[in-house]
Wavefront OBJ file of the C-alpha trace (Angstrom):
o trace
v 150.898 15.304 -266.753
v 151.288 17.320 -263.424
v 153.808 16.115 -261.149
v 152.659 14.149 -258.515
v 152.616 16.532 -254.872
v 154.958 15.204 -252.242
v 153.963 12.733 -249.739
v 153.039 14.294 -246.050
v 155.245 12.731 -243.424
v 153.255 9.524 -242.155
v 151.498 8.620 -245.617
v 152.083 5.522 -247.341
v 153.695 6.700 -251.029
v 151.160 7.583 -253.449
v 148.408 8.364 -250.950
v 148.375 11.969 -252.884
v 147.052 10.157 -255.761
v 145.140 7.387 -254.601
v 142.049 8.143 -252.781
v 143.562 5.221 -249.750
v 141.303 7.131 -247.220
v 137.798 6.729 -249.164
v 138.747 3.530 -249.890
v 139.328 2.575 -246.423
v 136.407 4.214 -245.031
v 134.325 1.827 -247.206
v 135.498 -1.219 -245.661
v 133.310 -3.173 -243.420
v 137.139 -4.462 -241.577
v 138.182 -2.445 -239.023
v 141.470 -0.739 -240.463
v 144.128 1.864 -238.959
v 147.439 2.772 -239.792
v 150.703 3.468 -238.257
v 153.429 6.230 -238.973
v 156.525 6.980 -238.080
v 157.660 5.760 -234.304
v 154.067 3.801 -234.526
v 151.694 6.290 -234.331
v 148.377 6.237 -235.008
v 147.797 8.171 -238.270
v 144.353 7.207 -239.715
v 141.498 4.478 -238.308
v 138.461 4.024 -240.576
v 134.858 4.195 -238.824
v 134.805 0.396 -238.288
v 137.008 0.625 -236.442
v 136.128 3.536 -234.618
v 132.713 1.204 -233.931
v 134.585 -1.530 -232.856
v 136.950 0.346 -229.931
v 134.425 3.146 -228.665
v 137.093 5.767 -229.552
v 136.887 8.608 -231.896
v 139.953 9.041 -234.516
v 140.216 12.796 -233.150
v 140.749 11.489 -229.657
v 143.418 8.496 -230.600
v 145.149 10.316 -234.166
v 148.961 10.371 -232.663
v 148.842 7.560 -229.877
v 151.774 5.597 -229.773
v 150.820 2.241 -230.351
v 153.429 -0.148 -227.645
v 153.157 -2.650 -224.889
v 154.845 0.099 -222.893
v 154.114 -0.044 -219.018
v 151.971 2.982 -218.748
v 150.715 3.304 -221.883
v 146.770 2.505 -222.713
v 145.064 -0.834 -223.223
v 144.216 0.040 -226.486
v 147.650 1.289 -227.423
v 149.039 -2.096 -226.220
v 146.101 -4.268 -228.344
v 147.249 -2.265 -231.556
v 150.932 -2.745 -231.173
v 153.007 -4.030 -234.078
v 154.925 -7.416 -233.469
v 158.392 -7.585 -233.813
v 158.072 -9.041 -237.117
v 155.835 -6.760 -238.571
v 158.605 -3.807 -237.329
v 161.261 -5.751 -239.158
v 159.252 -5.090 -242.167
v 157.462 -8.728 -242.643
v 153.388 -9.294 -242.393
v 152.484 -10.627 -239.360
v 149.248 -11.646 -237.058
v 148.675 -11.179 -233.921
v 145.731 -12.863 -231.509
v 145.393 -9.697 -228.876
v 142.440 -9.739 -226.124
v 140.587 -5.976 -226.548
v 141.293 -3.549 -224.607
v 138.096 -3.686 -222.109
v 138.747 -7.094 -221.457
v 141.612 -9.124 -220.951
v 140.091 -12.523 -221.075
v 137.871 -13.832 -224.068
v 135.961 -14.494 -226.117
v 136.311 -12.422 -228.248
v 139.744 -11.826 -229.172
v 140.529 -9.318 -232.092
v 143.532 -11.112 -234.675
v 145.128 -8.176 -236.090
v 147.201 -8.446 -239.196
v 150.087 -6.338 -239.906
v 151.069 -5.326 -243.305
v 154.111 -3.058 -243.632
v 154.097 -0.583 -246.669
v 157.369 -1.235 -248.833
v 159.175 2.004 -248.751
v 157.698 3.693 -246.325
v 157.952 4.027 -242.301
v 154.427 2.821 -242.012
v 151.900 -0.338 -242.077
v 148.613 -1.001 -242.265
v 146.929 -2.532 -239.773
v 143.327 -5.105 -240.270
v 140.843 -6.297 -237.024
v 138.988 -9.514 -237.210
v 136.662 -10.401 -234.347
v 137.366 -14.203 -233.300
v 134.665 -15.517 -230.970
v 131.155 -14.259 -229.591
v 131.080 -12.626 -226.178
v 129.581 -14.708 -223.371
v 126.066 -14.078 -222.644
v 125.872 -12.553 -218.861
v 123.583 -15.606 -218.349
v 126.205 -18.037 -219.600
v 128.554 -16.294 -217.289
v 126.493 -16.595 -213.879
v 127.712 -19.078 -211.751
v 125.531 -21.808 -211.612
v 123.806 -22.152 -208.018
v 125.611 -25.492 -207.332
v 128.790 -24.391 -207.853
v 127.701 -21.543 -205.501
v 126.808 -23.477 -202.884
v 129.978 -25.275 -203.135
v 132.089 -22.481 -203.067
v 130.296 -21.175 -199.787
v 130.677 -24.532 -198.509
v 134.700 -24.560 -199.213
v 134.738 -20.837 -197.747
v 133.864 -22.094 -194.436
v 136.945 -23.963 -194.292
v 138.746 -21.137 -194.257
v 137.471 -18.911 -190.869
v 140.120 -17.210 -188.397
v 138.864 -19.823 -186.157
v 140.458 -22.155 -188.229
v 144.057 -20.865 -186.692
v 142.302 -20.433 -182.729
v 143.327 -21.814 -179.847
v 144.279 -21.022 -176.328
v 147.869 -20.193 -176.503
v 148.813 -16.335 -176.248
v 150.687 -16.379 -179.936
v 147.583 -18.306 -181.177
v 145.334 -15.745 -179.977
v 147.231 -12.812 -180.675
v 147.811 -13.985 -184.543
v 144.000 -14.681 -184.799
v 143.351 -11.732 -183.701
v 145.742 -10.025 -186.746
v 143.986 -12.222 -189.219
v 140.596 -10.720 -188.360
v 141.895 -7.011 -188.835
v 143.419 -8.198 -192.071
v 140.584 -9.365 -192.972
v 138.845 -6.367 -192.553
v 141.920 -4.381 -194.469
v 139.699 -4.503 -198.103
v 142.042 -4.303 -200.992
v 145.318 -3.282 -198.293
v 148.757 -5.719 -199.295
v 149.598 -8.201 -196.407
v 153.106 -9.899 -195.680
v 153.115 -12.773 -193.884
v 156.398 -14.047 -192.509
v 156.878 -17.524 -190.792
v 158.834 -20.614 -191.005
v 158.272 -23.170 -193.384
v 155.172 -25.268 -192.783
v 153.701 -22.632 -189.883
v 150.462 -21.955 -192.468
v 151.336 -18.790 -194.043
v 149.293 -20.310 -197.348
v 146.265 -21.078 -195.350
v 146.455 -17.852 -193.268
v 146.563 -16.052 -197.065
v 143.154 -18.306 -197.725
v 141.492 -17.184 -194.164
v 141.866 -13.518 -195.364
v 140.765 -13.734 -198.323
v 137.522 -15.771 -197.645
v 136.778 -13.607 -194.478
v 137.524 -10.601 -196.714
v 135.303 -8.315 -198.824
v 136.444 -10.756 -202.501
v 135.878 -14.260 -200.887
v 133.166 -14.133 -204.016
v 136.125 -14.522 -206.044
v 138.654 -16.933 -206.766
v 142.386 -17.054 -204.921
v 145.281 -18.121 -206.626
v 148.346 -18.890 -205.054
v 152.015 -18.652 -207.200
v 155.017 -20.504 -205.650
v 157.590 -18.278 -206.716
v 160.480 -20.359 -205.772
v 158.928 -23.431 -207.519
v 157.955 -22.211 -211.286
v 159.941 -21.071 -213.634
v 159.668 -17.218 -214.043
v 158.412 -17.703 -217.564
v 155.601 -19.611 -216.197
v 154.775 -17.084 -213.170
v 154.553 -14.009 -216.016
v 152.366 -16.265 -218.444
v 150.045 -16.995 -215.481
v 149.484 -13.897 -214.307
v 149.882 -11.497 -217.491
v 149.980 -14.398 -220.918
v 146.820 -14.868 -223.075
v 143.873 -14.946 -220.428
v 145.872 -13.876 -217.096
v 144.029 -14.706 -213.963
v 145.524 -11.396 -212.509
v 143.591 -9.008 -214.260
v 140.863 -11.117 -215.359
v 138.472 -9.168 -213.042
v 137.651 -13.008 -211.709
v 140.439 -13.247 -208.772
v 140.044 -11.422 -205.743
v 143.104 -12.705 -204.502
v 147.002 -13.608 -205.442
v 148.867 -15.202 -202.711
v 152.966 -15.111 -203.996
v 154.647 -17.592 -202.377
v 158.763 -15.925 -201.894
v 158.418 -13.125 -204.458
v 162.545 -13.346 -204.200
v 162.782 -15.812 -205.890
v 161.756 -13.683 -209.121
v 164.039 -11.506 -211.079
v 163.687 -7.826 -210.372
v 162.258 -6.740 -213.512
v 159.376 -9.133 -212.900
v 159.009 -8.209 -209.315
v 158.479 -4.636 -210.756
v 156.247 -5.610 -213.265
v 154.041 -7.724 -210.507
v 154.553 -4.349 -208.290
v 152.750 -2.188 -210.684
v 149.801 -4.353 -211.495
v 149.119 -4.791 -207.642
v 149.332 -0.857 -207.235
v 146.905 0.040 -209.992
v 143.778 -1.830 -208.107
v 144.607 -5.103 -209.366
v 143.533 -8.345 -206.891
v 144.318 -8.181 -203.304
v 147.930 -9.075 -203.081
v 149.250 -11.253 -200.091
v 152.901 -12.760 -199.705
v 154.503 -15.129 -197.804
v 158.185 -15.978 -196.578
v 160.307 -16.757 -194.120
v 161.704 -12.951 -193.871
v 160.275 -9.730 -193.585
v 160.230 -7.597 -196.894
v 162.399 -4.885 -195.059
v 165.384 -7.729 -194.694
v 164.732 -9.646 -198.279
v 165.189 -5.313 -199.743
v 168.681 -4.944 -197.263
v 170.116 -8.226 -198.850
v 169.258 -6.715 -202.309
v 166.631 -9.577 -203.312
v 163.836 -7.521 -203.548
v 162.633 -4.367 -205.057
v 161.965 -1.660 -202.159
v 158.567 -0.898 -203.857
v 157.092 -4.389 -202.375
v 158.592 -2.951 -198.599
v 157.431 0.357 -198.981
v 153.835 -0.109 -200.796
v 153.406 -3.766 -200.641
v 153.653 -5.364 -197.185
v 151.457 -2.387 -195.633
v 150.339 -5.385 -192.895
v 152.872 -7.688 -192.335
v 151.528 -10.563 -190.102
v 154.360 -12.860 -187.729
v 153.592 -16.564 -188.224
v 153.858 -17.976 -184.661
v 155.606 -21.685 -184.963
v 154.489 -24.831 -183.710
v 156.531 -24.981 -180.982
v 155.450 -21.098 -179.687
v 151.609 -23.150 -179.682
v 151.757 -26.742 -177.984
v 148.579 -25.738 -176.212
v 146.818 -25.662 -179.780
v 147.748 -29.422 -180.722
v 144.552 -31.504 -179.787
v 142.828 -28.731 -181.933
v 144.661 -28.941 -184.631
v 144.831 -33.065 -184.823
v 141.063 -33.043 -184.084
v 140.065 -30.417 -186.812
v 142.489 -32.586 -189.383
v 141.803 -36.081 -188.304
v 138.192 -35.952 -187.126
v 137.882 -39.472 -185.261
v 141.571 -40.272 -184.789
v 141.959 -41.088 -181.081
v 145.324 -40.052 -179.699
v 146.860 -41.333 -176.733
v 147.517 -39.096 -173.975
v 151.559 -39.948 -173.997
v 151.658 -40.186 -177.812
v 150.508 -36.505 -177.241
v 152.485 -35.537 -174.363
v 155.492 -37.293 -176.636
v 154.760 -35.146 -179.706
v 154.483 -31.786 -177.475
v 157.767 -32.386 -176.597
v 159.219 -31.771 -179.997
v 160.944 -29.944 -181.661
v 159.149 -29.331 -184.854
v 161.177 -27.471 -187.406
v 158.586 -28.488 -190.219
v 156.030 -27.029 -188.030
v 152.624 -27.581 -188.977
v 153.223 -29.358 -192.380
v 155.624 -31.761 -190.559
v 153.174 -32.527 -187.858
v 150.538 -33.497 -190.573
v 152.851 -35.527 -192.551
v 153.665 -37.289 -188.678
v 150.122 -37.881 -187.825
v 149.402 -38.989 -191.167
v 152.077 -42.294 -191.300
v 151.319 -42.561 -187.143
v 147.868 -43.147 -188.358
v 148.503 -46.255 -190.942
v 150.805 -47.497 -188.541
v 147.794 -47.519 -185.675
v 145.461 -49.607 -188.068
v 142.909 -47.883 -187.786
v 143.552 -47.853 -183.673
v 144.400 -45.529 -181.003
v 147.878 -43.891 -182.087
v 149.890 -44.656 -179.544
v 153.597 -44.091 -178.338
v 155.021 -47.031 -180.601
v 153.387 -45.553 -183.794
v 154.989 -42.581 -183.924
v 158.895 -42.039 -185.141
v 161.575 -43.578 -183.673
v 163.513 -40.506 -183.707
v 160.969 -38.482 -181.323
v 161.235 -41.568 -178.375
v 164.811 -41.335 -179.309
v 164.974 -37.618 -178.242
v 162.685 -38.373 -175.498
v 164.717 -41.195 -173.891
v 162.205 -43.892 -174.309
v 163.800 -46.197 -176.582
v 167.822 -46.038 -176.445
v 169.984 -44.669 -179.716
v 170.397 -47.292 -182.308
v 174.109 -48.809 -181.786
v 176.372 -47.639 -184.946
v 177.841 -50.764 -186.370
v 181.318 -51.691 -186.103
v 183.656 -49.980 -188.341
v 185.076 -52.513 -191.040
v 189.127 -51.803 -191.025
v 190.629 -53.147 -194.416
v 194.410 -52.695 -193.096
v 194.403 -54.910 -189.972
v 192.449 -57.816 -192.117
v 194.881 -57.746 -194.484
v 197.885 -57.526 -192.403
v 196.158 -60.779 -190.443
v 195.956 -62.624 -194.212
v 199.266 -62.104 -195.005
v 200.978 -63.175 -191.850
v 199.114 -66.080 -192.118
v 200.181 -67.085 -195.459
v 203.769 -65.827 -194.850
v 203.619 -68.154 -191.937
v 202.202 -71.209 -193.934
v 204.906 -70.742 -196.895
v 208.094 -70.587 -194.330
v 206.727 -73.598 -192.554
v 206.461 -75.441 -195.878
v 209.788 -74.410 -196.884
v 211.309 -75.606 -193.791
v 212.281 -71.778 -192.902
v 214.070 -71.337 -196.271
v 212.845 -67.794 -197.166
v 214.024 -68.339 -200.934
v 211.967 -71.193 -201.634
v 209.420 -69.297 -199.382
v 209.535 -66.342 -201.940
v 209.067 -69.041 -204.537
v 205.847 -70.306 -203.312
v 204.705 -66.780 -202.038
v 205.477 -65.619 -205.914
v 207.178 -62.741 -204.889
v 210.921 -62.011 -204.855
v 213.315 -62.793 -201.887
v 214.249 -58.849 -201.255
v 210.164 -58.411 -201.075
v 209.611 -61.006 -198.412
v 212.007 -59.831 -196.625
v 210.893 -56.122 -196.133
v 207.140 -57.948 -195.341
v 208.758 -59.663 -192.978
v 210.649 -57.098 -191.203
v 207.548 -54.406 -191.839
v 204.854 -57.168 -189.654
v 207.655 -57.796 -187.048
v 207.986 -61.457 -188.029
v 210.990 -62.699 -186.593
v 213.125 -64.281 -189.679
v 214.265 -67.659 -189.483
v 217.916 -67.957 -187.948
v 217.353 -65.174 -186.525
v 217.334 -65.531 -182.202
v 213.709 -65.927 -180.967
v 212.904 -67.625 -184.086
v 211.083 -70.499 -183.825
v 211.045 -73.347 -186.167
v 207.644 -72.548 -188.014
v 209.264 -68.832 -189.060
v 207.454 -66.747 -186.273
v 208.378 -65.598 -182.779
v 208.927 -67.710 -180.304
l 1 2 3 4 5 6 7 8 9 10 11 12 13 14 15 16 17 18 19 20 21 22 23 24 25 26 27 28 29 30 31 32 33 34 35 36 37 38 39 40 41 42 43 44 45 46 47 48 49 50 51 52 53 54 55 56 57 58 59 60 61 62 63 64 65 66 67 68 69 70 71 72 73 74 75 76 77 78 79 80 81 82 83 84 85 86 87 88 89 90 91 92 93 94 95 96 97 98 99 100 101 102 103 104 105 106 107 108 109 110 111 112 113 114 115 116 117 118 119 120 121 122 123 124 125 126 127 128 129 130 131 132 133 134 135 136 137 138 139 140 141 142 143 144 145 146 147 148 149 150 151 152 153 154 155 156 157 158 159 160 161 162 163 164 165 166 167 168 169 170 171 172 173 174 175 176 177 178 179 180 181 182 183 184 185 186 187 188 189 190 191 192 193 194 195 196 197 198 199 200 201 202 203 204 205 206 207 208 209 210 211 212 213 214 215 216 217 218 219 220 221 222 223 224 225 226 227 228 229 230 231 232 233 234 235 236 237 238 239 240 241 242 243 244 245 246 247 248 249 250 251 252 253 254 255 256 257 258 259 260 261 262 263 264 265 266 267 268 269 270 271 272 273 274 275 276 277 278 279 280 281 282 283 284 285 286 287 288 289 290 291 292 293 294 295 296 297 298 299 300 301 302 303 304 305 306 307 308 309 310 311 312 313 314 315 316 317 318 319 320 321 322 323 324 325 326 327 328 329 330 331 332 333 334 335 336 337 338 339 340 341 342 343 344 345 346 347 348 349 350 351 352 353 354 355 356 357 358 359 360 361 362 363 364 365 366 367 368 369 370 371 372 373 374 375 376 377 378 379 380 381 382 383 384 385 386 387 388 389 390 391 392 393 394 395 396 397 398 399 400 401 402 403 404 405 406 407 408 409 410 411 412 413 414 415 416 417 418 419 420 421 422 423 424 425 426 427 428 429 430 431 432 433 434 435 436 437 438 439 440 441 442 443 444 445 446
């Protein structure tokens, strides 16, 4: 029998012999396999059918979930259980789409022995019909209807800062596909102003999602935007509004970074600090300064837009009627919660009117407070333990001397406490002891 020719480097043992690529090539199942450092040594024609690419073209690829490798090479990488050498599935969306149906379930078999496994495509699901997919013309008209919520004039007014923000929003607007910071305090809007640009912009056809940051888990911001079915690269969002990107870990910042630079959705952010500060204090990756607030957009406050406040409480509360010094009274505040805080007043001003004209008495105490309408509410007395109980006790000192006739023994005895005691009580309240001059016959001063 002639000895059996040496394996080539990437083979599964015993390919010399066995005809594994004819028998491969006959199966209806799309099937590749992986060599050394997983790459891409053989693909049968199903498979070539089923991805669009030509073994010639692919033979070699590293097959990873590497940053800047290929969609394909990410759909076709091993799991971490199929590297440690056990068979494994894996539900992957293909590589043209990133959202399904279909998805491809790929099972991984590594070859005992050998630095290689093979690797088996099955189809789950039917791809959508592009009539199934249109949007139905109801749901279109209420889209366009919830767009017009969302205009620049939404944020207009008379005041200067009101004006001169509007006026940024437009150009913004206008900005197709350029990255927008907008910085504020909390409550001035920056969420809504992220909503105006993208429905005045050139993807109000398609959807906006807003991410707080600060408020999910990190987990649960990278499953959103990248798990099973993303909406960031769905090709459905035209939009991602990231409430304090900060608050993320770096290495998802960077990950976020380079989906936004590679013609992702528009990106916009929001926070209370520009991007330049939140890079000095070491909280953010530069690339979001340098290549991701290209617009960055000051939030004017409440207080830097009085002028604007019977447009904003009519446009919220169509019908409310608000009287002129329950207007004048909220002008005069303060407003740290800005816009968000003013709602929230209005809102509880509003059940407190009845239905009625708000008026001075229905709004906070605190604001008439501050404006010197009402006086402060008078702090209560302070309740002093030491002086109360100093009061008992020379009151029952007092009652057990006079009932001993002045005898502090017998005193001591009724007190149940021992003579030496009563006598430092007495001498620490200043009681005069009995024999003593100035003593008067009921054991106190005279």
């Amino acid at each position: 029998m002639p000895d059996t020719p040496p394996n080539r480097p990437g083979r599964p043992p015993g390919s010399e012999s066995f005809a594994w690529r004819a028998f491969f090539q006959q199966s209806t199942t799309p099937v590749f396999v992986l060599g050394k450092g997983r790459r891409l040594r053989f693909a049968n024609a199903a498979w070539e059918e089923l991805t669009g690419v030509k073994l010639d073209d692919a033979a070699g690829m590293v097959c990873s979930g590497r940053r800047h490798g290929t969609p394909l090479a990410a759909a076709l990488a091993p799991t971490p259980e199929a590297r440690a050498g056990r068979p494994d599935t894996a539900r992957r969306p293909p590589p043209t789409a990133r959202a399904g149906p279909p998805w491809w379930d790929i099972t991984f078999v590594p070859l005992a022995g050998a630095d290689a496994m093979v690797g088996f495509i099955a189809v789950v699901g039917e791809p959508a019909p592009a009539a199934a997919r249109a949007v139905p013309p109801a749901v279109a008209a209420l889209r366009a209807r919830h767009a017009t919520h969302y205009t620049p004039d939404l944020f207009a007014g008379p005041s200067p800062a009101t004006r001169r923000f509007v006026g940024l929003l437009r150009h913004a607007a206008n900005s197709p596909g350029v990255p927008v910071w907008l910085v504020g305090e909390p409550g001035s809007g920056k969420e809504t102003a992220a909503r105006v640009i993208h429905h005045a912009g050139a993807s109000r056809d398609r959807a906006f999602v807003a991410v707080d940051c600060a408020g999910l888990q990190p987990y649960l911001v990278e499953s959103l935007l990248f798990g099973h079915g993303g909406v960031a690269d769905t090709g459905h969002v035209g939009t991602v509004y990231l409430k304090d990107p900060a608050a993320l870990p770096r290495d998802l910042q960077q990950r976020l970074a380079d989906l936004f630079a590679e013609n992702g959705p528009r990106l916009v952010c929001g926070s209370t600090t520009t991007a330049a500060a939140a890079v000095a204090a070491g909280k953010l990756v530069p690339v979001f300064h340098t290549n991701l607030s290209v617009l960055e957009l000051p939030v004017p406050p409440l207080r830097d837009r009085f002028a604007d406040l019977p447009r904003f409480v009519a446009r919220w509360f169509p019908g409310l009627v608000l009287d002129p010094a329950a207007l004048d009274l909220l002008a005069a505040q303060p407003w740290p919660g800005n816009l968000r805080e003013l709602a929230d007043v209005l809102r509880g001003a509003t059940a407190a009117a009845g239905g009625g004209a708000v008026k001075v008495e229905h709004l906070p105490r605190e604001f008439r407070v501050r404006a010197g309408i009402v006086p402060p509410a008078v702090a209560p007395r302070p309740i002093t333990l030491d002086p109360i109980l100093e009061a008992v006790e020379r009151r029952l000192i007092g009652l057990a001397l006079r009932r001993a006739g002045d005898n502090q023994t017998r005193a001591a005895e009724l007190l149940g406490v021992f003579r030496a005691r009563l006598g430092r009580r007495l001498e620490a309240l200043g009681i005069v002891k009995p024999g003593e001059p100035g003593a008067s016959a009921t054991g106190g001063t005279a």
